[in-house]
SETI-258103 format. One record per atom (N, C-alpha, C, O, CB): y, x, z. Coordinates in pm, whole numbers, plus 50000, padded with zeros to 5 digits. Glycine has a CB too. Layout:
N
YXZ;...
//
This chain:
170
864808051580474;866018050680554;867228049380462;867218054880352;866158062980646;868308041980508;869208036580478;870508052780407;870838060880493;869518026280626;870898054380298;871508067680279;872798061280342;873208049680338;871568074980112;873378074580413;874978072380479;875548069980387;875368071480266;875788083280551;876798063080490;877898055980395;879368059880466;879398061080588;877648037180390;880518061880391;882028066780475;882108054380586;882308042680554;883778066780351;881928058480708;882608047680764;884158043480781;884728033280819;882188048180868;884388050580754;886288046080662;886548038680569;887298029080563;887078056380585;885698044880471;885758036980327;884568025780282;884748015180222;885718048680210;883768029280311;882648024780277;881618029780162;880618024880110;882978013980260;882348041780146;881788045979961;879958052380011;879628052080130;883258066379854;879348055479945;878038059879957;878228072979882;877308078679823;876898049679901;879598077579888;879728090079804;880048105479906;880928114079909;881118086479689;878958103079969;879098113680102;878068126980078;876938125880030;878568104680265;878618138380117;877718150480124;877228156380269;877928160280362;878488161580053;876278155980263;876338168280364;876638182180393;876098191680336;875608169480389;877528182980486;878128197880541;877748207180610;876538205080622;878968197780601;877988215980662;877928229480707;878908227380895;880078224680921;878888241480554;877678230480986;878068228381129;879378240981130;879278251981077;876528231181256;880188237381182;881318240881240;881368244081398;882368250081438;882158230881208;880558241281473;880958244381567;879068248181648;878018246381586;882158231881620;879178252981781;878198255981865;877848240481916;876648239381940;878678267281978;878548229581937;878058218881932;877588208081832;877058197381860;878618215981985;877898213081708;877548206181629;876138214481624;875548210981726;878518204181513;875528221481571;874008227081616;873798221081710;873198211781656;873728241281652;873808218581816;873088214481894;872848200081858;871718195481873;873558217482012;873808192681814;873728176381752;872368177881649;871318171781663;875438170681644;872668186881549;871688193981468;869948185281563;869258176281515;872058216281492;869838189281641;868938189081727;868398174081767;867258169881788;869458196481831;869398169081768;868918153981823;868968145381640;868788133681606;870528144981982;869168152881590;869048144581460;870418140781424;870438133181327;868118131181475;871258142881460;872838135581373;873708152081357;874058161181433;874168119681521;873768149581236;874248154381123;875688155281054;876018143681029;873608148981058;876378161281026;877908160480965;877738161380865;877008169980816;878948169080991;878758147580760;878738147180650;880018141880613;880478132980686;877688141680611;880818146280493;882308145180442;882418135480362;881528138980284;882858156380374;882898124080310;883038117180238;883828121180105;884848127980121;883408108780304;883578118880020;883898128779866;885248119079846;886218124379790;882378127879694;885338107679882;886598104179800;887788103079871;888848107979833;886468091879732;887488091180062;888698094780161;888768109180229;889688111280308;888658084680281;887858118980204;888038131780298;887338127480416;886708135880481;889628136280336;887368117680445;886548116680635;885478125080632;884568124380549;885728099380697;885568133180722;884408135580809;883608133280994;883888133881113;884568146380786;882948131580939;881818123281020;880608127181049;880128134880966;881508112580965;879948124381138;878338125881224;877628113281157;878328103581127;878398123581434;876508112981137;875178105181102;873928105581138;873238114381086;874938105881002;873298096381237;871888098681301;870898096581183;870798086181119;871528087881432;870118109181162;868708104981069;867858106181122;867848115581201;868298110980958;866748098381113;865278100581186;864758109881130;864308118681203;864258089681184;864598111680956;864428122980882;865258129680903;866288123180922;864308122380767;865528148380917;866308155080916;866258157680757;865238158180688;866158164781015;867998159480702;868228164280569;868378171980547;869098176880634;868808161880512;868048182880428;867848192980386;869578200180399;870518195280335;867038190780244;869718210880483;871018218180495;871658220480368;871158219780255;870858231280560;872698222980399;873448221480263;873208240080212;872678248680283;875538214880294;873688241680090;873178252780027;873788265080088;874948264780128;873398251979882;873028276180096;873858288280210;875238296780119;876258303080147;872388303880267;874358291379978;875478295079844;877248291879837;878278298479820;874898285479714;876848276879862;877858267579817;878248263979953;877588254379992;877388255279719;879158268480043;879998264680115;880978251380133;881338247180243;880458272980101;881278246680027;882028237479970;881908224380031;880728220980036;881758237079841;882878214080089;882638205680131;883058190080057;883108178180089;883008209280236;883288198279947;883098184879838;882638187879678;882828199079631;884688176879823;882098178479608;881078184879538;882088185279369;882618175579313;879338174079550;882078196179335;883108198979179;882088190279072;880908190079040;883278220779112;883398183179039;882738180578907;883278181478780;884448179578747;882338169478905;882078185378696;882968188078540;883438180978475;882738171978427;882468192578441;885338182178436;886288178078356;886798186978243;886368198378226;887228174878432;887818180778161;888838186878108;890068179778104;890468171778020;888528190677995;890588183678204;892028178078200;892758191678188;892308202878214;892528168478343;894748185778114;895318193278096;896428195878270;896448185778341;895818189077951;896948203978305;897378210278389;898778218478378;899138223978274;896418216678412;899338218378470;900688227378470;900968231478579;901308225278680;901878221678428;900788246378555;900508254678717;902258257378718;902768264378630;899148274478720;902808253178790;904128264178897;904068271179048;904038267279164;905448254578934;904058282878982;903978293379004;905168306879052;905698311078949;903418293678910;905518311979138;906798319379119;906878329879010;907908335578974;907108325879242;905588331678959;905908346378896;904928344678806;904478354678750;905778360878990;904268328578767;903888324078651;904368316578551;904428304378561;903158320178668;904868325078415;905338317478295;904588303378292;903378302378312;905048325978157;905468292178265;905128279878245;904468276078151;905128272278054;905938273778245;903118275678140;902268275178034;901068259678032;900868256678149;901468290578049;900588253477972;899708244677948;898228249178026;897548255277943;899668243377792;897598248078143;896268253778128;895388240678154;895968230778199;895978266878237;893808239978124;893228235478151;891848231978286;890908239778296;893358237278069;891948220378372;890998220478481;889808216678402;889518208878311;891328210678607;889078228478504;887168224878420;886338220178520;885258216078477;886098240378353;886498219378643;886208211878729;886968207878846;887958214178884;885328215578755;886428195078914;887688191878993;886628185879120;885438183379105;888998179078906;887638184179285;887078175579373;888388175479455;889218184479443;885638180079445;888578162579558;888918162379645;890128177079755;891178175679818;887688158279664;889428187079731;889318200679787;889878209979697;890588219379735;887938204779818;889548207479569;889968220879516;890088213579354;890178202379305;888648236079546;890038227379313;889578225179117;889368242079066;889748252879111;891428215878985;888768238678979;889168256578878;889578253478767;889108244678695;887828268678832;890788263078736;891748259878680;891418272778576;891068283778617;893088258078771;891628269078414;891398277178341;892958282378305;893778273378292;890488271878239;893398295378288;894838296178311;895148313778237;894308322278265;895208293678510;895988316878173;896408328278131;897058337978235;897158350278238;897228325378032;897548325578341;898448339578435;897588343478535;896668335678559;900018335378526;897648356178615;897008364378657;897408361078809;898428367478831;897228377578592;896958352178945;897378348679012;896768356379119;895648351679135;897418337578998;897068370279238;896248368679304;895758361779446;896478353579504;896178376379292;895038363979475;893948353679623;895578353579678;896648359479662;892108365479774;895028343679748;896408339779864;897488333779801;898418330879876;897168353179939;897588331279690;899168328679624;899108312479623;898238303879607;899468336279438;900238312979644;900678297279684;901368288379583;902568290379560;901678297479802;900668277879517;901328270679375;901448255679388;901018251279494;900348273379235;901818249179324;902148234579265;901628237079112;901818245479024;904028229679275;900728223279132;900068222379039;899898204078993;899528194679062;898818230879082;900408204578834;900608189978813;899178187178688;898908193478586;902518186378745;898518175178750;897098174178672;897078158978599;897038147478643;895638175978793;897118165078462;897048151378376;895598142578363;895158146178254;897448155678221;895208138478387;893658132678386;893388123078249;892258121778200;893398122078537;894288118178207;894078111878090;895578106878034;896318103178125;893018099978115;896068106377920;897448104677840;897988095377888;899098096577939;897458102377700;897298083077883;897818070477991;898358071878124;899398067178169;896748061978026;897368079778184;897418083778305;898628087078394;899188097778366;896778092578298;899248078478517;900358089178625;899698100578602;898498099378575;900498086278814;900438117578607;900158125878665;899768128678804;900348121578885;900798130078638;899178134578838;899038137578990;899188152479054;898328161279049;897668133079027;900538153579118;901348164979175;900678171579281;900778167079395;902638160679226;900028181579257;899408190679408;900498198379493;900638210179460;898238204479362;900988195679556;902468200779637;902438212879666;903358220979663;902848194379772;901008214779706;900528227979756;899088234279706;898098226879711;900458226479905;898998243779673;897518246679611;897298260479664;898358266679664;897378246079432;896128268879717;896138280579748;894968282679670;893958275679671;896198283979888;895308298279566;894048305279530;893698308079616;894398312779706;893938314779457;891788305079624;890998309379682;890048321679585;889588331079649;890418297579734;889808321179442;889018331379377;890098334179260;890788324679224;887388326079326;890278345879202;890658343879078;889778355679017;889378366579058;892268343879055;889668346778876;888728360278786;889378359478651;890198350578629;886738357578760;889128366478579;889658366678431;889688353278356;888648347978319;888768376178346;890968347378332;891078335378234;890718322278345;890668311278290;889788336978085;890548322378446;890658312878567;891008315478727;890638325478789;889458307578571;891578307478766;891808305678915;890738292478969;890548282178905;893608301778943;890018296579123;890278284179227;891128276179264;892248279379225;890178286079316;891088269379307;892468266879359;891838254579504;891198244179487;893748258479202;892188259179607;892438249679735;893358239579720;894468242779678;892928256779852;893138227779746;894128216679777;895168218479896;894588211579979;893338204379807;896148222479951;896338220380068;897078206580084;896658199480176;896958231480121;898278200979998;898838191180032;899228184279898;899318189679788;899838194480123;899448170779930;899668162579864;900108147879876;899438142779966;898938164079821;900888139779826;901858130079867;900618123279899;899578129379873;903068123479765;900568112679947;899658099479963;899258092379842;898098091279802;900338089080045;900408087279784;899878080779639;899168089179543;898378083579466;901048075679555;899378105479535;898948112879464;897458118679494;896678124779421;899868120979457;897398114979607;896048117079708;895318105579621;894548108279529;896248113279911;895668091879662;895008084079585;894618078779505;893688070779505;894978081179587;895748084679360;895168085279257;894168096279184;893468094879084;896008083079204;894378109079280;893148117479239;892018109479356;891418101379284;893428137579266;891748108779425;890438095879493;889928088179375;888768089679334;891168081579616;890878078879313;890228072079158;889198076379083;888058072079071;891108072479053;890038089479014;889978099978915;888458107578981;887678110778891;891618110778914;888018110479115;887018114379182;885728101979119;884738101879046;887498114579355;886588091879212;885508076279218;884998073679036;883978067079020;886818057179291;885528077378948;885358072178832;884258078178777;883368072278716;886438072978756;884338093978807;883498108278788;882198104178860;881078102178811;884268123578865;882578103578975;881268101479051;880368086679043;879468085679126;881668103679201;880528077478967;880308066678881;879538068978795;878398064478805;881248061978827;879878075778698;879938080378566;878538089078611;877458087178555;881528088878508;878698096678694;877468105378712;876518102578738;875478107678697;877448112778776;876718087978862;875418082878919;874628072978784;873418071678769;875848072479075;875678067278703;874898061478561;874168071678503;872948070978492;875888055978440;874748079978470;873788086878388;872798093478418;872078099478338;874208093578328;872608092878576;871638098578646;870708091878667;869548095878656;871918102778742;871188076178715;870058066678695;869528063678573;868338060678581;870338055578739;870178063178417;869738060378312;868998069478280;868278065278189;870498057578234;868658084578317;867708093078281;866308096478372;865428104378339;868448104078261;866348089578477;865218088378566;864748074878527;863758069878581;865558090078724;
//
């Protein structure tokens, strides 16, 4: 069978999610399935004749992190302006390697360099979701459009990059 594809975008870079509602289980049932697209955000239903393996009871997450090192500049109200580094990134979120001590709930702007060449890309809004010693989560909440779409790129390039080397080792 044919693997889903964004019907927005067209990318084949889709995950499967976690039912949200008492009707989505029941869809569960007839075979169609909810799955998020990793690079436009859409989410969407998909009929499989095979049912697919649920997503992990671990990993909640509705887009999949992947490992970087880009440099970063968290603002913060009551964080000194310091250099930190992202060690993984998606769509949704990132973890942010960082000296200041931020806790859950705190609300930041966060500017992510992806490469020297590179526009920056301005997170308008970011909410810790975990923080532990020497890193934060960080939630996406908002972000301009163009800045949306140049982290989409920065996603699409990663997730490229991964599927080569995934096919070159099988």
């Amino acid at each position: 069978m044919k693997d889903p594809h964004c019907p927005t975008c067209g990318t084949p870079f889709v995950r499967r999610i976690h039912d949200e509602s008492t009707m989505e289980r029941i869809f569960n049932r007839f075979r169609i399935f909810p799955f998020r697209c990793q690079l436009c955000t859409t989410r969407f239903r998909v009929f499989r004749s095979v049912p697919t393996s649920p997503p992990s009871a671990t990993d909640r997450r509705e887009y999949k992190r992947l490992p970087v090192s880009f440099r970063a500049n968290l603002l913060a109200e009551h964080a000194a302006q310091t250099t930190n580094r992202v060690t993984d990134i998606s769509m949704g979120g990132c973890t942010l390697e960082t000296a200041a001590t931020l806790p859950q709930g705190t609300f930041v702007e966060l500017v992510i360099k992806p490469a020297s060449d590179e526009e920056p890309i301005k997170i308008e809004t970011a909410m810790v979701c975990s923080s532990r010693p020497g890193s934060v989560g960080l939630s996406f909440l908002e972000m301009v459009t163009a800045d949306k779409n140049r982290l989409s790129q920065v996603i699409l390039s990663l997730l490229v990059g991964q599927n080569l080397h995934q096919n070159f080792l099988s």
